[in-house]
N, C-alpha and C positions, 0 to 999 in steps of 0.2 A: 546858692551862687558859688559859693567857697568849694562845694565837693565839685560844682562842675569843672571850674576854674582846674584846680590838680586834677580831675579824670582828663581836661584837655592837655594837662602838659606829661601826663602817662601815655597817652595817644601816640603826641610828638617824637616820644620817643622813642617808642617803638613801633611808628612809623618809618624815622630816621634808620633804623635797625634793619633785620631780617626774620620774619617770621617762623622761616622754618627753623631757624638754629637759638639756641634758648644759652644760659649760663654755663650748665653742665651737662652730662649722659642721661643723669638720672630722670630731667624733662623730656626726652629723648625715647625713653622708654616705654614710659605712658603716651605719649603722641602715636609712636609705635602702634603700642593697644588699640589707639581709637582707631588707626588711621587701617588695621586690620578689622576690625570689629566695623565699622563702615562698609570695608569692601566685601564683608562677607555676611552683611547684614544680619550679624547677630549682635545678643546680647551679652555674650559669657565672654568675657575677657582674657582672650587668648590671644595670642600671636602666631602660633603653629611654628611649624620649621621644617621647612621643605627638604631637610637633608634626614630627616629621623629614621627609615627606614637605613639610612646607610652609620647612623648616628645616634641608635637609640637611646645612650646615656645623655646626649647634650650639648656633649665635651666641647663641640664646635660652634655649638648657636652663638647667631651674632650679636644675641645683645645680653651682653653678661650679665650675670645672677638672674636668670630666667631659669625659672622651679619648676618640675613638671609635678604636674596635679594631675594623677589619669590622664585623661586622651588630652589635658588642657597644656598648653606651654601658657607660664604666668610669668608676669611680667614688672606686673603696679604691685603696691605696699598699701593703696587706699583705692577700693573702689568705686565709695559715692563722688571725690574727683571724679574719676575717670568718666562714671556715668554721666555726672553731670557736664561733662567736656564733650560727651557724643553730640548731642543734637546741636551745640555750638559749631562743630565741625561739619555735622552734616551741612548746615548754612551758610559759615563761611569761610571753610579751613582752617589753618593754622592760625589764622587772626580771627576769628571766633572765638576758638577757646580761651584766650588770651584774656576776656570775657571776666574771665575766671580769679583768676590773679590781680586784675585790677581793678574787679568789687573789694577784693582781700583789701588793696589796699587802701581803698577809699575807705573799707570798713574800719582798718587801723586807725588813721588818723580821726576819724568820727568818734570812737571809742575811745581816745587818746583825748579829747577835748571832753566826754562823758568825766573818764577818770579823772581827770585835770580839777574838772570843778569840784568832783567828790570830795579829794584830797587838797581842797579850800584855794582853787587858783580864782583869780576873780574873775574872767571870760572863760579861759581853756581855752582860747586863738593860740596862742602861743604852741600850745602840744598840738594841737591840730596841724598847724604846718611845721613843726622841726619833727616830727614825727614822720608827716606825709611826704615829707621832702627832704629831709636831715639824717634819716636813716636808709637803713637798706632794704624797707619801703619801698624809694622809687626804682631800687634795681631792679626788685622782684616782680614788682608789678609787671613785667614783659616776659616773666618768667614760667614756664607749664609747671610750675613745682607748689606744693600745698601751703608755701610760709608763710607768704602776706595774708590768707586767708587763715590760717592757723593763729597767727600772731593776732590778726582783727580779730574774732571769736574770743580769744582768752582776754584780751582788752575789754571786749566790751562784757565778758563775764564778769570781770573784777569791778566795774562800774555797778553797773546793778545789781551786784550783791552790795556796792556799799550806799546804794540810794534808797536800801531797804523795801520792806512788803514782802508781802506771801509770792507773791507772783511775779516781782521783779526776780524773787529767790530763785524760782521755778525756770525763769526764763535764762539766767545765768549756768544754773544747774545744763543745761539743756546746752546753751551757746560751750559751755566747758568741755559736754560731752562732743561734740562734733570736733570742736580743736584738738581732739583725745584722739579721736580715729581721724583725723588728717595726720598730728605729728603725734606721735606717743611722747614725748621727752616732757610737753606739756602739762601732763599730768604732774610731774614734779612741779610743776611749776603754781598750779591751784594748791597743790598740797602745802607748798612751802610758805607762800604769800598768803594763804588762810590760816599758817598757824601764826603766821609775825603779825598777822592784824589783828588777830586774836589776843595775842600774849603781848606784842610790843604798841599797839596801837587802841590798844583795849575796847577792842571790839564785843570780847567775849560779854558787857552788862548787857549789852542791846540783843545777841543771840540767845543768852540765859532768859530774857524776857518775851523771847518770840520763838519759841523752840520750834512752831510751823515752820518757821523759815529755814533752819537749818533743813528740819525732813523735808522738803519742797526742792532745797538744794542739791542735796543728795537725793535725792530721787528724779530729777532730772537729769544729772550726771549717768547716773545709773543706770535708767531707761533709754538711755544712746547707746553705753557701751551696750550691753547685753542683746538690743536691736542689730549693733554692729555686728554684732561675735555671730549671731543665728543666721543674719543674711550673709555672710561671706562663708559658713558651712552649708547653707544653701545651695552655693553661687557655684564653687569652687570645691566644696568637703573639706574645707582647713579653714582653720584662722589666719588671718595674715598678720595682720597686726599684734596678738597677744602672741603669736608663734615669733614673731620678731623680736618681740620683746625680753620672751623668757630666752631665747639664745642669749642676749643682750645681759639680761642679771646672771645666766650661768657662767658668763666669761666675764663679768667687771671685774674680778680679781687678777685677772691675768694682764700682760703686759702692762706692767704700771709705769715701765719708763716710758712705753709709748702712749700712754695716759696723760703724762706730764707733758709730754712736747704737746700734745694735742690741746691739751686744755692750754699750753700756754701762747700756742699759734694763733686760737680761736679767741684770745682775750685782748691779747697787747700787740698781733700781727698788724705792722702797717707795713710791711714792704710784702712782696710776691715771691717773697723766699724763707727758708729757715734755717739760715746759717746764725751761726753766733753774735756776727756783727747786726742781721734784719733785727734778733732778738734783742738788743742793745737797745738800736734806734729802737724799738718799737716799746719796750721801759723808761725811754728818757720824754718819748713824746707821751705818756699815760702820764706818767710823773707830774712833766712839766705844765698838762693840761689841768690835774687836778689842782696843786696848788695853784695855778694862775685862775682858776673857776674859783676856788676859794677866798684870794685876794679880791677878785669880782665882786665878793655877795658877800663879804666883809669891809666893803667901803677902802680897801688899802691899794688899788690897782695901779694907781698914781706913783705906789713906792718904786724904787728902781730896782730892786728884789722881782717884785711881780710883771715889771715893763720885759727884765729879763727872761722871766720864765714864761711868756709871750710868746718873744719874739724868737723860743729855741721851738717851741709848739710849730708857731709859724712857720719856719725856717724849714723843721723836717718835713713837713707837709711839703710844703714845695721846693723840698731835694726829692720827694721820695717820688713827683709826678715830672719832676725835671730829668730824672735818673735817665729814661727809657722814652723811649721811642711810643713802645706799646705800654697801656693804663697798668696791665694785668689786675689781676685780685687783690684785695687788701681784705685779709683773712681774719684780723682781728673785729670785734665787736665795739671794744670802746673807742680805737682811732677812728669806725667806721660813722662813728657816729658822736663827735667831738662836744656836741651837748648834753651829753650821759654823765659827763664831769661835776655838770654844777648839780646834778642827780645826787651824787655823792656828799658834796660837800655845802650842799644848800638846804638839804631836807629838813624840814623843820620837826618837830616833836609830833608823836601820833602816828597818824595813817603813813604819812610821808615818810618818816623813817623806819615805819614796819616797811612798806614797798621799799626801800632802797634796801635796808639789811636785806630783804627776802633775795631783790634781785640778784644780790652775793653771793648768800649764802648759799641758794643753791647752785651756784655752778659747779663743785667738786662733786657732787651727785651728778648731775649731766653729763660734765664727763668719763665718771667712772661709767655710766652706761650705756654713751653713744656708741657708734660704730667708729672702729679704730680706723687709724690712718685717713689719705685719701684726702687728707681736710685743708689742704693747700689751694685748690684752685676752686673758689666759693668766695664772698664777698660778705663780711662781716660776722663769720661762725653763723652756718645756715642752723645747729642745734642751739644759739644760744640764744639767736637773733631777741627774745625778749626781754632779756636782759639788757639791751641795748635800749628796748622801747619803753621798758618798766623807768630806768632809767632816765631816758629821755622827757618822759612823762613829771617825773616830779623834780627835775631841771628846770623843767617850759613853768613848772609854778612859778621855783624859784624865782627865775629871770624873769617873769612876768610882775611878782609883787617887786622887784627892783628896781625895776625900772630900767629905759633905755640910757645906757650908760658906754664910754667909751670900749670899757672892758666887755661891755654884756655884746657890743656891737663886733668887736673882734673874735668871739666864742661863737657868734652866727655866722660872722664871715667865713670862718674853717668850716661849718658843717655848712655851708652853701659849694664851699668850695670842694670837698666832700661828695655832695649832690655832683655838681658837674661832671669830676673825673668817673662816677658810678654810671652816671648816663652815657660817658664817651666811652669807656670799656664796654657794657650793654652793645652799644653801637659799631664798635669795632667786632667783637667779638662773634655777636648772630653772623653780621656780612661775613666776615674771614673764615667761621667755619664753614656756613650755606655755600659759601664759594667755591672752598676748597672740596666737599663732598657731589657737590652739583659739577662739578670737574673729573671725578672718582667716577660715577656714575654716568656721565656722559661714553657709554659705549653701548653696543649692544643685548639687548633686556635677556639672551640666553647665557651669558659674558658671566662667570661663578667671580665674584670681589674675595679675596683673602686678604684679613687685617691680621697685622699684625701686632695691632695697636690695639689695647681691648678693647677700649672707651669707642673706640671711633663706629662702631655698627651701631650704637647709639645716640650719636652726634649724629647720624643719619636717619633717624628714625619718623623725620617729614614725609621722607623717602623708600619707607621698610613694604618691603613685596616687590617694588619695581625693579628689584636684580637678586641674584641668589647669592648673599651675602657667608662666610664662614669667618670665623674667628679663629687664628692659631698663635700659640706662645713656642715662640724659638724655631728653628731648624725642624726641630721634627713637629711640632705641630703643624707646619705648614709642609713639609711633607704626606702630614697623615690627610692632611683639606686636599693637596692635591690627588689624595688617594682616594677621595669622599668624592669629590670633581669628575673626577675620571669614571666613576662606577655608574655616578650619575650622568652620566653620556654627554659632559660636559666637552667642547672641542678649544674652549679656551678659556684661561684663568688670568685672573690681574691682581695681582701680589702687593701690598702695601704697607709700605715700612716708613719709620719717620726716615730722613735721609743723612747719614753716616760716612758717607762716602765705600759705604760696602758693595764688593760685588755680589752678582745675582748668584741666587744660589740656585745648586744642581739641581732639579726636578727629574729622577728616572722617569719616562718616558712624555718628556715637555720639555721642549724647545724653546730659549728664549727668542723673542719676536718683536719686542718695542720695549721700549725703557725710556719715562716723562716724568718730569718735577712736578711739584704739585706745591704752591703757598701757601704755607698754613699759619696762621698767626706767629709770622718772623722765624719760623722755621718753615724747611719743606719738606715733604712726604715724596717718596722714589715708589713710581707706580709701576712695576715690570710686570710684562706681559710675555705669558707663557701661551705656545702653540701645540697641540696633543701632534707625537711624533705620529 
């Protein structure tokens, strides 16, 4: 009754929403895949790019970081997604696959009430819903992107390994492996949480006495990756996922200032910005959240010390959805998810405070590994998201053996409130980009689209084949598209730029011929249209 109850209010919202447009590009991309791989009824996971004969490096494809693999243009980072996303879409479009995302998250908070009781809560309701509804859980659920389902899998691996058996072992082993080839960062994440259960949680009497279970674990794990690694040199001839990877370890040394701002936008971002002051606000509400969880679950909430640090938690919270007009993203992981505090400061001795240390400790691995930059417009650090859930997890103990209490009722309140603003962002954001791209698109199906914007050919990717899209950076790349345009016996091009108040630029042998705004989430895109002289 409980899973259907939250799949009905995942529904709602991405109902309320727009199917075809998801959080980021990166869903966008993969829809892409399928929505090619549908129309051309195969299996191989291509997207093709109709300008390669005039294009053969890529330079122009529209939907950036697309790899050519031989004759293949790739596109996804996970292909058992992907596959599993076909026959949803074959049935029922872009809300098919959707399918996908919010098993994930129904699986999270399922796994989150598994974990809860492992780690001695006395129901696990409590992590079931601040989990399935207090994190970034319910954003994702509307999302084509592999987190909620990444993040469920490693939840419910960490369960069943701690409920013990040869074959609970096997079956986490196994759940771990699949969370591994959706998001690879995960893997840190078994690694780090098996050694603090091990060493802080003392875990290690019971595995020294059942050593099957250890090899059962690993070897589960094991029998994913290495199934992974053989079907995508099968599929494709490369690795996707361990070729990501090792880019990833070869370059963690490099830019370590932009290391810091990343890991520090992904932890304590609560505004949709990274100016000095967002990073302020976004330390005094971490601050202020954890000692007020603290005074919470030490009985002192009453003091006027902890009423204060409340009510400044509170306060930023609703300046920071007061500020603006539009939701935007709220970047960090622990604003996004305001019951990750009593995580911190309520964990009791053992398993509890192995998961909490682990959830820490590993974040300065994560981000020394993630992909740099970029990490501004995503809703609660899409690499750390389990930390927020690890977190949240042995919070929901906490405040569960607490009891409901004024303070525990105000720590729910923020992550309700939380919940809300994630769903009305969700719901602004699909509509305003579907709208603005379903506007873009609205011309004729011979009509060559030049972005200028890079992201935005996969913001479109509902919509990928239905016009001859190119990708250019600057003046001259959109010169060279309209040189690519023109070879290709294109007779008109429509140029897209966010709007600057800049004039159109010169095109040798193209005439401008219309010039239209285009709304795009509080800004406008300027869509000039070029005529072949």
């Amino acid at each position: 009754m409980s899973l259907a109850a939250l799949a009905a209010l995942y529904v709602v919202v991405i109902a309320l929403g727009n199917t075809h447009a998801w959080s980021g590009s990166d869903a966008g991309g993969k829809v892409a895949t399928i929505r090619w791989m549908d129309q051309h009824h195969s299996w191989k996971p291509d997207v093709g790019y109709w300008a390669a004969p005039f294009d053969p490096s890529g330079t122009h494809h529209p939907l950036i970081y697309t790899q050519r693999h031989g004759s293949q243009w790739v596109q996804v980072t996970s292909l058992p997604f992907v596959y599993a996303g076909l026959p949803l879409y074959r049935a029922a479009g872009t809300a098919g696959i959707l399918v996908l995302p919010v098993v994930g998250s129904l699986l999270a908070a399922y796994a989150a009430r598994r974990l809860a009781r492992a780690l001695g809560a006395p129901s696990g309701w409590w992590a079931f819903w601040l989990v399935g509804i207090g994190t970034p859980m319910l954003f994702y659920a509307g999302d084509f992107w592999e987190h909620s389902m990444g993040v469920g899998l490693m939840l419910l691996a960490f369960a069943l390994a701690l409920e013990g058996g040869v074959g609970r072992a096997l079956a986490a082993g196994v759940a771990a492996g699949v969370a591994v080839v959706l998001r690879t960062e995960l893997l840190l994440y078994a690694g780090f949480v098996g050694l603090a259960l091990l060493l802080i949680g003392g875990e290690w009497r019971s595995w020294v006495r059942a050593p099957a279970r250890a090899v059962a674990l690993v070897a589960g794990l094991g029998a994913v990756l290495v199934a992974n690694g053989a079907f995508e040199r099968a599929v494709i001839g490369a690795g996707l996922r361990d070729t990501r990877a090792g880019s990833n370890v070869a370059s963690a040394g490099s830019t370590l200032g932009t290391r810091l701002h990343d890991g520090a936008l992904t932890a304590i971002g609560l505004f949709g910005d990274d100016t000095a002051k967002a990073y302020a606000a976004g330390a005094v509400v971490v601050a202020a959240l954890l000692l007020f969880a603290w005074a919470v679950l030490h009985d002192k909430e009453r003091s006027p010390l902890a009423v204060v640090r409340g009510a400044v938690a509170t306060g930023l919270y609703l300046a920071r959805f007061a500020s603006t007009g539009l939701v935007l993203f709220v970047p960090g992981f622990f604003p996004a998810a305001p019951a990750s505090a009593a995580g911190l400061t309520g964990a009791s001795r053992g398993r509890q405070a192995a998961v909490a240390v682990a959830a820490v400790a590993v974040l300065p691995a994560v981000w020394l590994l993630e992909w740099r930059g970029q990490l501004l417009p995503q809703w609660g650090g899409r690499y750390v998201l389990l930390s927020g859930a690890l977190l949240t997890v042995v919070g929901a103990a906490a405040l569960e053996r607490h009891g409901r209490t004024p303070g525990v009722v105000v720590l729910v309140a923020l992550t309700l409130l939380m919940a809300v603003f994630s769903s009305a962002w969700h719901i602004q954001r699909t509509r305003g980009v579907a709208r603005a791209v379903a506007s873009i698109q609205r011309v004729p199906s011979d009509v060559v689209i030049v972005s200028r914007l890079a992201h935005l050919g996969r913001e479109g990717g509902a919509w990928y084949g239905r016009n001859r899209w190119l990708s250019a950076a600057g003046d001259d790349g959109t010169s060279q598209s309209a040189s690519i345009a023109a070879a290709a016996n294109a007779s008109r091009i429509d140029v897209v730029d966010l709007d600057q108040g800049q004039r159109a630029q010169d095109l040798g042998g193209w005439t401008v011929s219309g010039r239209r705004l285009v709304p795009y989430l509080g800004f406008r895109l300027v869509d000039t249209s070029y005529t072949r002289r």
